[in-house]
N, C-alpha and C positions, 0 to 999 in steps of 0.2 A: 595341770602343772605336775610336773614330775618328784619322785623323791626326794632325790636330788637337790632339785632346786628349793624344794619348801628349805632343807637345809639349810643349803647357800643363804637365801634369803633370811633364815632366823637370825643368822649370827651374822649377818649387817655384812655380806659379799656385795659386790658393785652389781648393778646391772650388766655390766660386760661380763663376770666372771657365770652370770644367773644364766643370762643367755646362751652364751657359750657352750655351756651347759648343756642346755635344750638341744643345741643344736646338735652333738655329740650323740646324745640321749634316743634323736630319732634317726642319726645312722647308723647308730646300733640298733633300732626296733627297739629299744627299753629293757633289751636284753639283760644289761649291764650295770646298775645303776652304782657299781663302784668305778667304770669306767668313765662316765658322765659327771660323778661326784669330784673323783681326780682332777677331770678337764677344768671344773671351776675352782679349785685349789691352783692348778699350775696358773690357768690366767689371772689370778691375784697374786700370786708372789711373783708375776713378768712385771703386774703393774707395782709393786714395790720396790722393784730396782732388779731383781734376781732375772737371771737368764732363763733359769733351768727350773725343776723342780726335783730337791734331792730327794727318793725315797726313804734313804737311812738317815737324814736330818730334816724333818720337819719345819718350814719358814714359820714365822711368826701366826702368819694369819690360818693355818691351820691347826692350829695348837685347840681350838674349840670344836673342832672334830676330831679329834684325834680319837673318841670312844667309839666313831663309828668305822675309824678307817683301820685297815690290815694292823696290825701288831708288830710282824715280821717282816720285815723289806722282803723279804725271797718270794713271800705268799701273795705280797702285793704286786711285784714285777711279772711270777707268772702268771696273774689270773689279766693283766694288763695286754700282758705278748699273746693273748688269745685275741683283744677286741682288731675291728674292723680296721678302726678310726688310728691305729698305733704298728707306725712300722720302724724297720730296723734303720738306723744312720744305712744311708743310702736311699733308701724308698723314699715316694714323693707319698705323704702320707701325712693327716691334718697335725700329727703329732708323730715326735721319733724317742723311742725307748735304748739309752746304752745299755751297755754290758755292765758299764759301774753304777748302773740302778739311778741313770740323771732323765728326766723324762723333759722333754720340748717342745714349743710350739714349732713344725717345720721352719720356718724366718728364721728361728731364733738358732736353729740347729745349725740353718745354713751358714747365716753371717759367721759364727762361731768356727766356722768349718774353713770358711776362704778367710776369716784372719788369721787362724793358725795355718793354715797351708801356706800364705804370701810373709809371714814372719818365718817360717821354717824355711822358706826361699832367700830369706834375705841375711840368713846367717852366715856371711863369708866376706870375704876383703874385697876391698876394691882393686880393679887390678891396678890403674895408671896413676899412683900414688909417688909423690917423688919423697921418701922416705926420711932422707938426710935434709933438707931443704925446711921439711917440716918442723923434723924436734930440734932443727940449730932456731927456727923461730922461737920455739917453746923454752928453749934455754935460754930464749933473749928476753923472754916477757919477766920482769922482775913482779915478784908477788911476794906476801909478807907471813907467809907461811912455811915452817920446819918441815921436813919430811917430806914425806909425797905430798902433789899438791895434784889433790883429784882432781881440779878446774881443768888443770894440765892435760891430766891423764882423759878428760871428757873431750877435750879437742880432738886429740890425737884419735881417737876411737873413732867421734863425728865423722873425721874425712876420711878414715881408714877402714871402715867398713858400712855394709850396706844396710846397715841397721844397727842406730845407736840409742841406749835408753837410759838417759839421765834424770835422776833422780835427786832431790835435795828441798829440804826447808825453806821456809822463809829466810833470804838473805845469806844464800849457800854462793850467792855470783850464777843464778841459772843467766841472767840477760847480759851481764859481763861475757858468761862463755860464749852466746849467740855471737856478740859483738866481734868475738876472736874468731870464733869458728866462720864466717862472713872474711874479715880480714885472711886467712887462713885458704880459703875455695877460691880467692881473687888472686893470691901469689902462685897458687897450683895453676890454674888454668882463668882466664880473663872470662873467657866466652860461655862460661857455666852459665845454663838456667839456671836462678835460684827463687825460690818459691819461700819466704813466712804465711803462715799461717797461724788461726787461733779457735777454740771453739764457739766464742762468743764475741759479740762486738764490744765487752770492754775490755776482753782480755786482747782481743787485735789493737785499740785506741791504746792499752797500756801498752803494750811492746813496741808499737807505732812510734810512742811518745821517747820510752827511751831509747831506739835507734838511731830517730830521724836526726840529732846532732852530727852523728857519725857516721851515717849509712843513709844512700837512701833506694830504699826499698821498700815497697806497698806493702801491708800487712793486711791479708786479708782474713775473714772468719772463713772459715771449713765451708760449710753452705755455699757463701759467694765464691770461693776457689771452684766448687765442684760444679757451681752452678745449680745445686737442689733449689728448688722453689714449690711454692705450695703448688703448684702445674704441672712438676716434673718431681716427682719424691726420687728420680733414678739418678737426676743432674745431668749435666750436658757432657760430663769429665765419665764416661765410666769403664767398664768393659771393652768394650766397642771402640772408645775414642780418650785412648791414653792423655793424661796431663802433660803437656807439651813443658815436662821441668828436666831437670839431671838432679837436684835436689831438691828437698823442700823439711824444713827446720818449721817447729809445731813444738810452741809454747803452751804452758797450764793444761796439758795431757790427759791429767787425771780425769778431766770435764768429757773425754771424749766416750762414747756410750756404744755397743757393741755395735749396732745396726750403723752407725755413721764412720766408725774403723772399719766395718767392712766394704761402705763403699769408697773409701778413700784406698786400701788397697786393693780395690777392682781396678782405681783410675788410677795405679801406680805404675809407670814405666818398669818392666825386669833390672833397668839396667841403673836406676836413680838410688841416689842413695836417702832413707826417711830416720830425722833425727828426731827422736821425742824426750819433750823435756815438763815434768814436773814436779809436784812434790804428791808420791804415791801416799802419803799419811793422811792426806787429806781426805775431805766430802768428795764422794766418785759421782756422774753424772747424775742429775734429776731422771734420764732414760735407765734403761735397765745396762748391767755390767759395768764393770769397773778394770778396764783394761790394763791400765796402768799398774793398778794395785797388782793384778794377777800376773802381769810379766815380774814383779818388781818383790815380788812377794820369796821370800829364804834368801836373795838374791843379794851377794856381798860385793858380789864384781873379783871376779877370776881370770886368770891372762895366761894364754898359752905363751912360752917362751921365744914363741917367733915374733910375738907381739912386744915383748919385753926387752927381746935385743933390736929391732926395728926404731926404740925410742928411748935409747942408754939415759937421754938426760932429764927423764920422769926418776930413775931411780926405782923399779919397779920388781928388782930383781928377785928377793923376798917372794914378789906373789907368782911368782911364773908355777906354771903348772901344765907338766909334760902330757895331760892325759886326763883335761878336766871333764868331771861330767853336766858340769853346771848348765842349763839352757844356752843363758846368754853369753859361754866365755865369749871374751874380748868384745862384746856388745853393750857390757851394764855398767854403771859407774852411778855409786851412789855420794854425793857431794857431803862432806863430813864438817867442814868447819865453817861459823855462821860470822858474817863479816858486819851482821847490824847488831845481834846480842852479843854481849861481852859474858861471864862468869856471873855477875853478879847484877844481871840482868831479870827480876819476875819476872816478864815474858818469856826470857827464853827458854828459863829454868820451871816454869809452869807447863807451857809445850811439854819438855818431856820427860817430866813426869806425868802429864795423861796420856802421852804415849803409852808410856809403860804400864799407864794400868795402877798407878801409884796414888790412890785416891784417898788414904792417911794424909801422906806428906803432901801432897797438891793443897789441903785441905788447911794445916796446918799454915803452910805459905802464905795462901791466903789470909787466914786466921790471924796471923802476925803482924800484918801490914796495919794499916792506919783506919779508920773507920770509912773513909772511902773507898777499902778495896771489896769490904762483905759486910752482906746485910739481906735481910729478909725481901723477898719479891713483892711488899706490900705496899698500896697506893702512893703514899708519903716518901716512902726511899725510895722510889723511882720518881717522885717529881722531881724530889732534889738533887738527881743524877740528871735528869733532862735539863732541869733549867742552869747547873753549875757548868754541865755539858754546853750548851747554845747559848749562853751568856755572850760570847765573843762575836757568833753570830746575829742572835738577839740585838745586840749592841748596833751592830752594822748596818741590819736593814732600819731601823727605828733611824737613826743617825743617817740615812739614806747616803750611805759611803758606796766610791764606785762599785758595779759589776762583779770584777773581780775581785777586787777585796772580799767581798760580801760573799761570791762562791768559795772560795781559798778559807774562810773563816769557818763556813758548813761543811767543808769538807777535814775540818780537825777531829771532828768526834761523831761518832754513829753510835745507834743501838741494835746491837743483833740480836735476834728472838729463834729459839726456835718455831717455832709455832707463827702461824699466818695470822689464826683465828684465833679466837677464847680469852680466856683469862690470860694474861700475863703472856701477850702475842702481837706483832707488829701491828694489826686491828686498834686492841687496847693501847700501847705508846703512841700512834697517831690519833685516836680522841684526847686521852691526856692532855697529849700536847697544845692539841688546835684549842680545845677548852679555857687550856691559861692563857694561851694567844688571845682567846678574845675579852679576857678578863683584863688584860691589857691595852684591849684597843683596837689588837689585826681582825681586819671582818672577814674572821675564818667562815662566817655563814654561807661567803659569794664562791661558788666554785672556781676562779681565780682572782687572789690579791697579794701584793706584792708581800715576798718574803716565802709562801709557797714554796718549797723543795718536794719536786717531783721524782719518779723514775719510770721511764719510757719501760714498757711492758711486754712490746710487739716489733719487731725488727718494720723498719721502712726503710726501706733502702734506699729509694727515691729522697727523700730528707735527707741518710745517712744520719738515721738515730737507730740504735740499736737495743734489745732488751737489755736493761741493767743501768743504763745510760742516766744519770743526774743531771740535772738543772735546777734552776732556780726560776721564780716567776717574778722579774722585775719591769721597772718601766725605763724604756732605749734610751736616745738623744733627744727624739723629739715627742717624748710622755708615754710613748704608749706600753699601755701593758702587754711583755711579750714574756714566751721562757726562753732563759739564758742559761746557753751549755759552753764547756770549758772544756776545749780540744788540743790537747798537745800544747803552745803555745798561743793559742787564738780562741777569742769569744766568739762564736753564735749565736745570735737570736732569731726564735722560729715564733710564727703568728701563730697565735691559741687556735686557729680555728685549722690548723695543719699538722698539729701535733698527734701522732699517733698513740693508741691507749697508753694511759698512765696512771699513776695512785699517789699521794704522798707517801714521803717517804722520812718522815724523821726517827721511822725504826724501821728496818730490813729484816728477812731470813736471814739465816747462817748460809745458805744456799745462794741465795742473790749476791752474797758478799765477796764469793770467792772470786780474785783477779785486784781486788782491792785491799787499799791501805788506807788504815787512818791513825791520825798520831795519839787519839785516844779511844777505847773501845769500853763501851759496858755492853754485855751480855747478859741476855736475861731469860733464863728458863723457869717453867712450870712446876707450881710447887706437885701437881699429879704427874705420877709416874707415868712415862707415855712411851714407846718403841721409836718413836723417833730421836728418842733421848741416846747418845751414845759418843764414845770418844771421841772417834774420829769428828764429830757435828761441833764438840769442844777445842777439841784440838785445830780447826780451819778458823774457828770465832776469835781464840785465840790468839791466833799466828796474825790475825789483821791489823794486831795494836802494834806500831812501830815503837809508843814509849809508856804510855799508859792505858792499864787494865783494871776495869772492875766488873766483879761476877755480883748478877742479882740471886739467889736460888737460895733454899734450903740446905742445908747439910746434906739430908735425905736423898735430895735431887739430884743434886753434887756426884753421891759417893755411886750412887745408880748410876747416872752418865760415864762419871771413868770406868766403873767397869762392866760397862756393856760395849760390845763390840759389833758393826753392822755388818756382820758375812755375809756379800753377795754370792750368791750359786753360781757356778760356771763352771764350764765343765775345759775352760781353755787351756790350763795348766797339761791337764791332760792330754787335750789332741794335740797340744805341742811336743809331746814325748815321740822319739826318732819313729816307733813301729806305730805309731797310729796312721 
C-alpha cells in the first residue's frame, strides 16, 4: 500500500478516492506520491458535488491533509504539470491541470468544456420571430404587478432567443410563465416541436399536473427524453442523432448536474431554442455541479437596446445597455415578485433572510413566533411535532376514509432532515413514528399494513413510478392490500409484489424534497455541526412550506447553517468568458 493511500485511508477517504489512488500511483512508478495523493483528494471532492478540484481553495474533505499538501498553489501546480497522469485542457489525459490552478478528472473537464461551448453557441436571437405580434400579446396578458413585470419580460426572452435562463423563488409564476411561453410558440408558428422536460420523475409528474388543464403536452424526465438507461449511459438522443425538437422548456434546472447538461447539449439541434427554468438559491444536484447556480450566479438580467425597443410594452427602457458585458445579456431574467408570500409572510420572510446570510434576524423570527415554531431537536418535541403533524392523517387511515382523502391528508405536512442516518435523521423520525404507530394498534412490525406512506427509490419506467414518488399502502375495492399513488388527477394502485425499491417515508431529506410542496413543513437538523449543514439545504427546506413552518435545531446549528455556504468548484463561469 502506498503513502498515499495509508493517508487517504486514515482520514476516512472512500474506497473510490483510495483506489484511485493506487491507480495514479503505479502510472507514475511511485514516483510521485503528491501526485497520487492529489488524485484522491480531487476524486472526493467529484464525489461531494464539486467538478473540479481548486488548488487555491481547498474542498472540505481535504482540509485533514492540508499539513501534508503544498502550502503555495504555484508549487503545487508545477510539481503537478511535471506528473504522467496530468495534461493540459486539450490532452486526453486521466486528469487535466488549467491555467487558473482547477485540476479534473478528464469526464469532468470534458462535459464542462461542451457545456460551455453549446451555451456560448446559443447566445444570439432567434431569427423568425414576429416581433410586434408578440409584445401586443404581452400587453394583453393583464398581471397585477407595478412596474416591469419580469414574467413578461421572461416570455419575451424564451421565444426571442436561443437560450433563455429564468430564475425565481418559490411562487415567482416559473409554471405560469411555461403556460404563456407554450401559448406564445403556438401563435408564432403551429408546427413547432416542443419538447417539456424535468430532471426527475416528480418534478416531470408536478409540471405534468399543472399543465395538463391547459396544454397538453407529455412531460417527460431528462433520462426518458434522451433515452439514457442503465444499458446506454450515452442515450439514444446524442451527438450522432440530434432530438428531433425546435424547442424544449426544462423545468427545476437547478437538479440538472454537469455530466447530464452535457449530454443534453450534445442532443441539442444548433437551430432549437433551450429554456431553463429554476430557482438557482436552491439544493444543486445530488451529482457533482451546479449549473444553474454558475450561469445565474452576479447575474441581474441586462438588455441590449435592440431588445428593449423590440418589446416597448415590457417598459424596459431603464435597463438597455448599449455595450453590455454581462454573459447572459438578453438571455437572463431573474423573477423578483413572489405571488404565494405576501410581506408578512414567515415563510417568505425567513427564505430571505437565509439567503442573505442573516442568521440573527432569521433566529430572532423564529424566536418570536409561538412555541410551535422553535424548539430543541430532542425526542419529546419532535414526537409532538409528528403526531400534531399526522393527526389529520392519523385520523383518516384509522377512520378508514377514502383513498384519496387519506393521501390528500399525508400530503399536508412532512418532515425534512438533513441527514438520512444518525441521530436526528429521516432513519430516526421513521422509527419514532412507526414505534407510536404500534402503541396505537398499526402493526407497524409487518413489512406492509395499511396506513404505510412510502417513497419509490428507483425509477421503473415499466410501472411509471419514479424516484421520489409517494404513495400510500392501503386496501382497493375489493380488500386487498395495495400501494396507492396520486397522479395529476387520478388514483393508482400497484400490487406490493411490483413495487420497485422503497422506504417509509414519514420524514425525507431536504434533497428528496425538492419539486415538492407541503402546506406544513418541520425541519429538523442535527444538533452536531456537520458540512452538509448549510444555507442553501435551509433555504430549499424552507421554500417547501406553502403556509406553515417549524425549525427543529439548536441555536448553534441554526446560526452554522445560515452561515455556511456550499461552493461547488467549477470551472464553467470561466470557460464561458469569449477568449477561452
Amino acid at each position: 500500500m502506498t503513502e498515499s493511500m495509508n493517508l487517504l485511508k486514515q482520514h476516512g477517504f472512500s474506497e473510490l478516492a483510495c483506489q484511485f489512488s493506487a491507480f495514479i500511483s503505479r502510472k507514475e512508478a511511485a514516483q510521485n506520491e503528491l501526485v497520487s495523493l492529489t488524485a484522491g483528494v480531487l476524486t472526493e471532492a467529484v464525489a461531494q458535488g464539486h467538478v473540479c478540484l481548486n488548488l487555491w481553495q481547498l474542498p472540505e474533505c481535504a482540509l485533514p491533509l492540508k499539513t501534508v499538501l503544498p502550502k503555495e498553489p504555484e508549487v503545487w501546480a508545477a510539481e503537478l504539470q511535471s506528473a504522467k497522469t496530468i495534461g493540459r485542457p486539450g490532452d486526453y489525459a486521466p486528469m487535466v491541470l488549467t491555467e487558473d490552478g482547477l485540476l479534473y478528472l478528464y469526464r469532468y473537464w470534458l462535459d464542462e468544456r461542451d457545456v460551455a461551448t453549446a451555451i456560448r453557441s446559443r447566445l444570439h436571437a432567434v431569427a423568425d420571430v414576429n416581433h410586434a405580434k408578440l409584445d401586443q400579446t404581452l400587453a394583453e396578458w393583464m398581471t397585477p404587478v407595478d412596474g416591469i413585470d419580469w414574467q413578461k419580460v421572461a416570455v419575451a426572452m424564451a421565444l426571442s432567443r436561443h437560450l433563455a435562463v429564468i430564475s425565481g423563488g418559490p411562487g415567482t409564476g416559473k409554471t405560469t410563465i411555461v403556460l404563456k411561453i407554450l401559448q406564445c410558440l403556438q401563435q408564432q408558428a403551429a408546427d413547432l416541436r416542443i419538447g417539456l422536460a424535468a430532471p426527475t420523475g416528480k418534478a416531470a409528474a408536478r409540471l405534468q399536473q399543472s399543465i395538463s388543464r391547459h396544454q397538453d403536452f407529455e412531460v417527460k424526465t431528462l433520462h426518458r427524453l434522451l433515452g439514457v438507461t442503465e444499458h446506454n449511459d450515452q442515450g439514444r438522443y446524442n451527438a450522432e442523432r440530434l432530438l428531433p425538437l425546435d424547442v424544449l422548456i426544462i423545468d427545476e434546472a437547478s437538479m440538472i448536474d454537469i455530466s447530464l447538461m452535457a449530454k443534453l447539449m450534445r442532443a441539442m439541434p444548433a437551430r432549437a431554442r433551450l429554456i431553463l427554468l429554476g430557482d438557482s438559491q436552491q439544493l444543486a444536484s445530488v451529482e457533482s455541479g451546479a449549473v444553474l447556480a454558475n450561469l445565474s450566479e452576479s447575474q441581474q438580467g441586462a438588455f441590449t437596446a435592440n431588445f428593449v425597443e423590440q418589446f416597448p410594452s415590457l417598459g424596459l427602457g431603464a435597463n438597455a445597455q448599449k455595450n453590455s458585458s454581462a454573459l447572459l445579456t438578453d438571455s437572463f431574467v431573474r423573477l423578483q415578485h413572489s405571488y404565494r408570500f405576501d410581506k408578512d409572510s414567515l415563510v417568505g420572510q425567513l427564505a430571505e433572510r437565509v439567503n442573505a446570510g442573516d442568521a440573527e434576524t432569521a433566529i430572532q423570527m423564529l424566536d418570536g413566533q409561538t412555541a410551535s415554531i422553535w424548539h430543541r431537536p430532542d425526542e419529546h418535541s419532535l414526537l409532538n411535532v409528528l403526531t400534531a403533524g399526522y393527526k389529520a392523517f392519523i385520523d383518516a387511515v384509522e377512520n378508514k376514509r377514502p383513498a384519496l382523502e387519506i393521501i390528500q391528508a399525508f400530503d399536508q405536512f412532512r418532515v425534512l432532515a438533513a441527514l438520512k442516518q444518525g441521530p436526528h435523521s429521516v432513519m430516526s423520525v421513521n422509527r419514532l413514528m412507526t414505534r407510536f404507530l404500534a402503541q396505537k394498534g398499526w402493526r407497524t412490525n409487518q413489512t406492509f399494513y395499511p396506513g404505510r406512506p412510502i417513497m419509490i427509490t428507483q425509477n421503473d419506467y415499466r410501472q411509471q413510478l419514479f424516484n421520489g414518488d409517494i404513495g400510500v399502502i392501503l386496501r382497493d375495492a375489493d380488500g386487498q392490500l395495495k400501494a396507492c399513488f396520486y397522479f395529476g388527477e387520478e388514483l393508482r394502485w400497484v400490487g406490493l409484489n411490483r413495487l420497485p425499491t422503497h422506504e417509509t417515508v414519514f420524514a425525507m431529506t431536504v434533497h428528496k424534497s425538492q419539486g415538492s410542496e407541503f402546506d406544513a413543513v418541520s425541519i429538523l437538523l442535527p444538533e452536531e455541526i456537520s458540512p452538509i449543514l448549510n444555507r442553501e439545504l435551509l433555504y430549499t427546506a424552507i421554500t417547501r412550506a406553502r403556509k406553515d413552518l417549524s425549525v427543529l435545531a439548536t441555536e448553534q446549528a441554526l446560526q452554522h447553517t445560515i452561515h455556511s455556504r456550499h461552493q461547488r468548484e467549477s470551472g464553467l463561469k470561466q470557460q464561458l468568458e469569449p477568449n477561452k
